[in-house]
C-alpha positions in Angstrom: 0.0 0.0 0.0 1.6 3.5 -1.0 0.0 6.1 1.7 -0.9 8.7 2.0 -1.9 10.0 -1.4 -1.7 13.7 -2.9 1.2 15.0 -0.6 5.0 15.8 -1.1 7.2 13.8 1.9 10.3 15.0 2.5 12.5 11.9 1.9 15.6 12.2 4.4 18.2 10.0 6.4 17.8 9.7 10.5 19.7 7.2 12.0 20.6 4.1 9.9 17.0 3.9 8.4 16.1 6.1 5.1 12.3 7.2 4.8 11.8 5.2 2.2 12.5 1.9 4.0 11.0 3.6 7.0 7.8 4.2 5.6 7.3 0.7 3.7 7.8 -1.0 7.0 5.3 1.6 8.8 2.9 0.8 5.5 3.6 -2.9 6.6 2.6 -2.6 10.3 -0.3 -0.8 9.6 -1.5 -3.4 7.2 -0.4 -5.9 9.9 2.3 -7.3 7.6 6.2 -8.3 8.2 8.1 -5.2 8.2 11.2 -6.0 6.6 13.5 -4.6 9.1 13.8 -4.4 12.9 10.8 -2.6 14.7 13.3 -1.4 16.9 14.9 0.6 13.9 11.8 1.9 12.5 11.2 3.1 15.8 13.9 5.0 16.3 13.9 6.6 13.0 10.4 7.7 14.0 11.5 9.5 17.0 14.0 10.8 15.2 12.3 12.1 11.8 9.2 14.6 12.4 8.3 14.1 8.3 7.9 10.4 9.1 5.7 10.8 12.1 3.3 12.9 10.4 3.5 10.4 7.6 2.9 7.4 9.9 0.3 9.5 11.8 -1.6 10.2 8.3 -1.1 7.0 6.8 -2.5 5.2 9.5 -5.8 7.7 9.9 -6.3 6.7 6.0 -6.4 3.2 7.2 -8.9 3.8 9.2 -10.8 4.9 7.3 -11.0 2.7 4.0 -11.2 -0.4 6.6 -14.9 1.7 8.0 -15.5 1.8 4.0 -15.0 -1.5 3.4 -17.0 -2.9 6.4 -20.3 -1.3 5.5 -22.8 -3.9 3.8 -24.2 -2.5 0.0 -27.7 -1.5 1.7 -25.5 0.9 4.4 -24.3 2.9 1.0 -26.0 5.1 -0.1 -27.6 5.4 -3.3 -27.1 1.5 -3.8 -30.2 0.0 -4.4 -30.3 -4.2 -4.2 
């Protein structure tokens, strides 16, 4: 999953974890997937790297949402008509 959409992300270096790989494992844990590198890592880099943590923070309110999308039944949406 590439989140979130329709935004430029700074892409920079904190600690010995890059955004990028930062923010495929954070894409990872959200989905409840392996992350591909130590959590303890991704951590750190979080504390570390403000960009990421409104990334992370965005990312996982997108989530959210979609999953509340996906869990309605076709006669909760409107303007479906079985």
């Amino acid at each position: 999953m590439r989140l979130p959409f329709g935004r430029a992300w700074t892409m920079v270096h904190h600690g010995d974890v890059r955004c990028e790989v930062a923010r495929e494992a954070l894409s990872a844990r959200i989905d409840g997937e392996y992350e591909g590198v130590p959590s303890a890592r991704v951590d750190e880099h979080l504390r570390e790297c403000p960009s990421c943590r409104s990334w992370y923070a965005v990312a996982g309110r997108q989530s959210e949402s979609l999953s509340e999308i996906g869990d309605q039944q076709p006669a909760d949406l409107p303007g479906i008509d079985l």
